[in-house]
C-alpha positions in Angstrom: 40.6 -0.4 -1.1 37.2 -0.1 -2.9 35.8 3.9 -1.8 32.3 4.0 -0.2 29.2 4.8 -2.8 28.2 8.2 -2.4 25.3 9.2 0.0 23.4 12.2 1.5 23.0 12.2 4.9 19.1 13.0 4.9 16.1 11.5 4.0 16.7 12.7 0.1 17.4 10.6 -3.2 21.2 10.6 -4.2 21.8 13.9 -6.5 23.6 11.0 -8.8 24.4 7.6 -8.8 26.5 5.1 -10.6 25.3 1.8 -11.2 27.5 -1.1 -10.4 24.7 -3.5 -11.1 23.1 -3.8 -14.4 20.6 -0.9 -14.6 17.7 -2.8 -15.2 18.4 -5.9 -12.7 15.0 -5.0 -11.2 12.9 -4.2 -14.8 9.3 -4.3 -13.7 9.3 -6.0 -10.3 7.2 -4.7 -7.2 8.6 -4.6 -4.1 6.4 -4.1 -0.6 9.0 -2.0 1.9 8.1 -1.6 5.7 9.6 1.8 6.7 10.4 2.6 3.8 10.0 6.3 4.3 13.0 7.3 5.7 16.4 6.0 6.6 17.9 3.1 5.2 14.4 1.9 4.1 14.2 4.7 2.2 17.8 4.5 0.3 16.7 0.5 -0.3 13.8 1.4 -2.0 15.4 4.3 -4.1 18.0 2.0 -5.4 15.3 -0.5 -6.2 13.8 1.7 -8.0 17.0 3.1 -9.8 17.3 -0.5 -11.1 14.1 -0.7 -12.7 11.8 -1.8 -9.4 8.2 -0.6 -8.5 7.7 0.1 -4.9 4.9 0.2 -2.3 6.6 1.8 1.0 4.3 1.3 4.3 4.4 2.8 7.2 2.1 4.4 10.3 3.1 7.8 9.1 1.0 8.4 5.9 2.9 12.0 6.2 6.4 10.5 5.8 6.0 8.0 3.2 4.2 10.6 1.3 6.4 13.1 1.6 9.4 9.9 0.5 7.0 8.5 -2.4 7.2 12.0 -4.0 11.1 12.2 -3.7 11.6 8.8 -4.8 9.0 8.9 -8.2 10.7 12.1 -9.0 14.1 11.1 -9.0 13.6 7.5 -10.3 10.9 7.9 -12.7 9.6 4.7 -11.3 6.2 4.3 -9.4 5.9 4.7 -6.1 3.0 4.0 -3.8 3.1 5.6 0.0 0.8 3.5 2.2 -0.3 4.1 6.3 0.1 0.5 7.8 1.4 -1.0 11.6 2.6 -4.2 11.2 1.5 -5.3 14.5 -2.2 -5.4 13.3 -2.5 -8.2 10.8 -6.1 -6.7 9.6 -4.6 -3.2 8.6 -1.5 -5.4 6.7 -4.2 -7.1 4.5 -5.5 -4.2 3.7 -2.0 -2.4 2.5 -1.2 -5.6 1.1 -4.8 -5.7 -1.2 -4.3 -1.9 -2.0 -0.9 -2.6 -3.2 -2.7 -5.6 -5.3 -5.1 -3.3 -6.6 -2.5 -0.8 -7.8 0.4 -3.4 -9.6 -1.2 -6.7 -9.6 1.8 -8.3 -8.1 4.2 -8.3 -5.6 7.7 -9.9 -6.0 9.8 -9.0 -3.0 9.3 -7.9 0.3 11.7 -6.0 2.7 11.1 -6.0 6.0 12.5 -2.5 7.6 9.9 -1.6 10.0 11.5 -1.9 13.6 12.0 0.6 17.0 14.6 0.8 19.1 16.2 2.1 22.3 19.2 2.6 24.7 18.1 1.3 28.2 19.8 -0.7 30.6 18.3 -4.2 31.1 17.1 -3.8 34.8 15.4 -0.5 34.1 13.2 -1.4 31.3 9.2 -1.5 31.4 7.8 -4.7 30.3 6.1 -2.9 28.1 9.1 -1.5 26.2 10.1 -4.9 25.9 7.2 -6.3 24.4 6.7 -3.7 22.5 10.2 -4.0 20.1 9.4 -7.4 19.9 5.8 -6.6 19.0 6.8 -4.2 16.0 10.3 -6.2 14.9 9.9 -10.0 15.4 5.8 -10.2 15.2 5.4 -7.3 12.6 7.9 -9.4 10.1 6.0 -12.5 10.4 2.6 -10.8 9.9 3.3 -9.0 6.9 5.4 -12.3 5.5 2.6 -14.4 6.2 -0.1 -12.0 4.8 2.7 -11.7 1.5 2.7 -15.6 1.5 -0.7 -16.4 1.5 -2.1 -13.8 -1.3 1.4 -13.5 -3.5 4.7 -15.7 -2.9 2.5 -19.3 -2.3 1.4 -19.3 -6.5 4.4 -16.8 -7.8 7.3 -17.5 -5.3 9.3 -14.5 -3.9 11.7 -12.8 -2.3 12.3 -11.6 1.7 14.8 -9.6 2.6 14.5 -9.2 6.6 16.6 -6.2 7.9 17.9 -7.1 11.6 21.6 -6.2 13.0 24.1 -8.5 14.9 23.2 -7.2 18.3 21.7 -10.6 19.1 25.2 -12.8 17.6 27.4 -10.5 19.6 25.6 -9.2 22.9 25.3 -5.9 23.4 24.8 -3.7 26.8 21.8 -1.8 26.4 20.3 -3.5 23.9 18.5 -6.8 24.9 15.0 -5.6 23.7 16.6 -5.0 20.1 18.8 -7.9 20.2 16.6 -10.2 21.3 13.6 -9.3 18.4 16.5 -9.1 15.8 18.0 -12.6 16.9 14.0 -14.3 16.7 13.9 -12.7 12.8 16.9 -14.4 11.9 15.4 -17.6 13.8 12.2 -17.0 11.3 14.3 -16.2 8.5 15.7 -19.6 8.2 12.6 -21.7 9.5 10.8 -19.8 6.4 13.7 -20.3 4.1 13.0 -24.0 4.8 9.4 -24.0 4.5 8.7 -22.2 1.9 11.6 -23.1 -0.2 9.7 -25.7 -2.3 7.6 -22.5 -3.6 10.3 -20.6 -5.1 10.0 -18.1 -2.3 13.9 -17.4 -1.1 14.1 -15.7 2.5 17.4 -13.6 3.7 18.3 -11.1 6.6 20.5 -8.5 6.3 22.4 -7.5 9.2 23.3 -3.7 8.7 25.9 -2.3 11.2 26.4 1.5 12.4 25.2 3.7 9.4 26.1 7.3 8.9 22.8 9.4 8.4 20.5 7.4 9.9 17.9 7.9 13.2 19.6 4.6 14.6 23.2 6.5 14.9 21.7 9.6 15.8 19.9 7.7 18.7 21.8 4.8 19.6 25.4 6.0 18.4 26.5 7.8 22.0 27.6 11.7 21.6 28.6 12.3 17.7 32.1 13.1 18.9 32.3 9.5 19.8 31.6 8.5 16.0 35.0 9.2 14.5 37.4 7.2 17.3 34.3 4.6 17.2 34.3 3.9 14.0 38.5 3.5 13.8 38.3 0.7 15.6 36.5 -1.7 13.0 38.3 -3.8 10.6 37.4 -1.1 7.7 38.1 2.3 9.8 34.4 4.1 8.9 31.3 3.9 9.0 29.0 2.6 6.5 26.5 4.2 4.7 23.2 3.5 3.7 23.7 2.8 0.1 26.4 0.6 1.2 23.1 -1.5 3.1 21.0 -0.7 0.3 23.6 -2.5 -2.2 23.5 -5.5 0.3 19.8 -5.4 -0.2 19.7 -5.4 -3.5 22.2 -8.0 -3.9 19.8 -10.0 -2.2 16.7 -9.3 -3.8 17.8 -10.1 -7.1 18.9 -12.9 -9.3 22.3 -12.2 -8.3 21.5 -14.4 -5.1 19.5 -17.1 -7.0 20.5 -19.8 -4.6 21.1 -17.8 -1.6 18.5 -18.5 1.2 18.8 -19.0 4.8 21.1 -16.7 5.2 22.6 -13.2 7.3 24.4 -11.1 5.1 26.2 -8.5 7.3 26.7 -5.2 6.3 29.1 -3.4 8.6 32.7 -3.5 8.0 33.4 -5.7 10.2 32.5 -4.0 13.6 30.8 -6.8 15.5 33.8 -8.7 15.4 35.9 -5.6 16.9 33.9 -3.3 18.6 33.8 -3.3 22.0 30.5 -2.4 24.8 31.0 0.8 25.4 28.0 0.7 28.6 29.7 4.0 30.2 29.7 6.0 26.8 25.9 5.3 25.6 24.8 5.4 29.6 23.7 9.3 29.0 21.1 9.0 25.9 20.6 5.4 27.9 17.6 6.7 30.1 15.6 8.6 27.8 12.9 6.3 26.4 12.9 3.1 28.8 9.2 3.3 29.5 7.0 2.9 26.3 
């Protein structure tokens, strides 16, 4: 059995990598990453950039993606541009979007990685914690894909590569908010894959599953001394990691996946075909952010 890529558990580049793909399956493209400053948005763009990719990575705190664009130029010796953007406004996404214009002239490939999430029981959630996942996961990916069409992908084609998770394939306690948003991006993904086919623009979700390292475990995974026995009872025994995701990414934005569109590529061992709700387990962190 193939051994997981290495990873660090914090947001910080990879001490060393070994590339599997051809180093320069990326040379000179730009790529436009929502929350892209830490977490697995942050490994996806590093390992763009490791394979020869430019990247703009937005998000609402011009802090944090500072902080990442430093890390990630240093490391990569690639060009990185930190932008301060919510995708919920569609104004302040034209602007990122022009910025990031002004800086490389193009745009090849968008990810779409900005999302929020939390444990809360179904019948104790505000309905503004509702809309508000849906707000930032399904609307934001559609605003900054639209605004991404429009001035970039209509004349050059493109590349989407939405981020969303199986929650909604496999129902989850404790996680209709997330589930439901995630479910209406795959929706999009394939409407988008049809329309905008004809212009060379190919659109993709990828599906990541429990991720060592990340905010979302740390959050959402139940006490860490539930991890381990957890993650034994997926197909693959273990977690994943985020290079693991990042890989899946990458397979996806590149010509690797020429005539791949449409699609979920999942990215998590197998677990949402094993794992079962464990409602009693998560009920603890469950109550801590139901009203947004």
């Amino acid at each position: 059995m193939a051994q997981p890529p290495p990873d660090v558990a914090e947001d910080d580049c990879l001490p060393e990598y070994r590339h599997l793909f051809c180093p320069d399956l990326l040379r000179d493209k730009v790529a436009f990453i929502t929350g892209g400053g830490s977490g697995i948005g942050f490994r996806i763009a590093e390992i763009f950039m490791r394979h020869g990719c430019h990247t703009v990575i937005a998000s609402r705190s011009l802090s944090r993606v500072s902080m990442a664009a430093r890390k990630l130029a240093s490391a990569t010796g690639r060009r990185c541009l930190p932008l301060s953007m919510d995708v919920r406004a569609p104004a302040a996404v034209t602007a990122a979007v022009d910025q990031a214009l002004k800086e490389f002239g193009k745009i090849d490939i968008l990810v779409n990685g900005a999302a929020g999430n939390f444990l809360c029981p179904a019948g104790a959630m505000s309905f503004n914690a509702f809309k508000t996942v849906v707000d930032i996961d399904t609307i934001g990916t559609f605003n900054v894909s639209r605004v991404l069409y429009e001035k970039c992908f209509r004349d050059r084609g493109g590349v989407i590569v939405n981020i969303t998770a199986t929650l909604g394939v496999r129902g989850q306690a404790l996680q209709v908010h997330a589930g439901s948003a995630k479910a209406a991006v795959d929706a999009m993904t394939r409407h988008l894959a049809v329309e905008w086919g004809p212009w060379n623009v190919r659109v993709n979700s990828l599906a990541p599953g429990p991720i060592s390292g990340t905010e979302g475990l740390r959050r959402l995974g139940g006490p860490p001394a539930s991890w381990s026995t957890r993650s034994l009872q997926s197909p693959l025994r273990r977690l994943g990691n985020k290079t693991e995701v990042a890989h899946g990414a990458l397979y996806l934005a590149s010509p690797l996946a020429s005539y791949v569109t449409g699609t979920v590529l999942v990215v998590d061992g197998g677990a949402w075909l094993a794992l079962p709700n464990d409602t009693q387990g998560l009920l603890g962190p469950a109550s801590s952010s139901a009203k947004l």
